[in-house]
C-alpha positions in Angstrom: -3.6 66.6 43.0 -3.2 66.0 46.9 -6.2 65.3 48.8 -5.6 67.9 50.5 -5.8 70.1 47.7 -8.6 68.4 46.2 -11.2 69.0 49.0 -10.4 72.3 49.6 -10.6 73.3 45.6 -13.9 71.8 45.9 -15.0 74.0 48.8 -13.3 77.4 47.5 -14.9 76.4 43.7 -18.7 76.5 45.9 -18.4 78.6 48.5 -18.5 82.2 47.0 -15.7 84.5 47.1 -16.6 87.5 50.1 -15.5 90.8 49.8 -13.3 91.4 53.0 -10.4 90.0 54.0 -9.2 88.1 57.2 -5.3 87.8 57.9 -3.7 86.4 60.1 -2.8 82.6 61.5 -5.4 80.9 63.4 -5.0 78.5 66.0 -7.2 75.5 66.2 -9.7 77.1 68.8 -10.1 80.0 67.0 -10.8 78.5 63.2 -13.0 76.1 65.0 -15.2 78.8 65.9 -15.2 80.6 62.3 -18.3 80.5 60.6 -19.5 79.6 57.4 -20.6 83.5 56.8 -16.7 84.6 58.2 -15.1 81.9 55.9 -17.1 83.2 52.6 -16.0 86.8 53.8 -12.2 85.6 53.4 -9.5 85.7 51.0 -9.5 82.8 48.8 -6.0 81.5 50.2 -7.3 81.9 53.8 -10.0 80.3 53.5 -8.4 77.6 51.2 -5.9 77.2 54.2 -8.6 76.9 56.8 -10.8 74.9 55.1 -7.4 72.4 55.0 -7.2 72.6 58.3 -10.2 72.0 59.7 -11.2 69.0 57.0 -7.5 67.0 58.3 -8.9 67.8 61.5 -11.8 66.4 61.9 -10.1 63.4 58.8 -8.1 62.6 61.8 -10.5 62.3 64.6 -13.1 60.3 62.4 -10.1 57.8 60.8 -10.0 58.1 57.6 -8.5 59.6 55.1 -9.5 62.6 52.5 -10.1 61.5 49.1 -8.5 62.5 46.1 -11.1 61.7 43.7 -14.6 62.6 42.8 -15.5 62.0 46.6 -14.1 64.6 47.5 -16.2 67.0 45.3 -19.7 65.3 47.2 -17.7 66.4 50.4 -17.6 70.1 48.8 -21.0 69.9 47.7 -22.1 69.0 51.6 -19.8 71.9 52.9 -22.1 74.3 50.3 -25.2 73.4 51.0 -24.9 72.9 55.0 -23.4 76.7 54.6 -25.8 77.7 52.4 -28.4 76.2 54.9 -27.1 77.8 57.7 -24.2 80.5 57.2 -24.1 81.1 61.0 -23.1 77.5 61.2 -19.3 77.0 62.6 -17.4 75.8 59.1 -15.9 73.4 61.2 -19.3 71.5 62.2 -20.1 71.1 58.6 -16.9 70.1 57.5 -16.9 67.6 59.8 -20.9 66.4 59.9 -20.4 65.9 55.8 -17.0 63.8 56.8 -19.5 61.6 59.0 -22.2 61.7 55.9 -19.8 59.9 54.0 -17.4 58.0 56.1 -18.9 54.6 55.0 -17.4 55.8 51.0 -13.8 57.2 52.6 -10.9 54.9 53.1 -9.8 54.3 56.9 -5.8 55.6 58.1 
């Protein structure tokens, strides 16, 4: 399994599944601005998609690399609970703030 794939099964497996859907292709300015409450609301391939997206992102402007392992489960677990703290939080703040939480346990590019 990629890591890719990893991290955002993690995140879809704990964030639950909304009711409406949201199509369409989103640039980077506008998934930055989704939030945790829009993202639950999605399909689960959109919001598998975005949650891609926005964790290479933010991967990439930290320098490191997602994991393919258990690691990448904790980084789920952080996405929950920071959404579950605050759902009117952007996803892509939390996605990135748990990258930062664990950057000292992810392997550099």
């Amino acid at each position: 399994m990629s890591a890719k794939s990893f991290l955002a099964a993690a995140i879809l497996l704990l964030l639950p599944i909304g009711a409406s859907a949201q199509g369409g292709r989103l640039t980077f300015d506008q998934a930055a601005y989704v939030t945790c409450r829009e993202a639950q609301a999605m399909q689960p391939d959109a919001r598998r998609q975005l949650a891609i997206f926005l964790a290479e992102h933010a991967a990439r402007y930290r320098g490191v690399t997602l994991p393919t392992d258990e690691r990448g489960g904790q980084l789920g677990m952080l996405v929950r609970g920071g959404c579950t703290l605050a759902p009117e939080a952007y996803l892509f703040t939390v996605i990135d703030r748990a990258i930062v939480a664990e950057k000292a346990n992810l392997a550099k590019r």
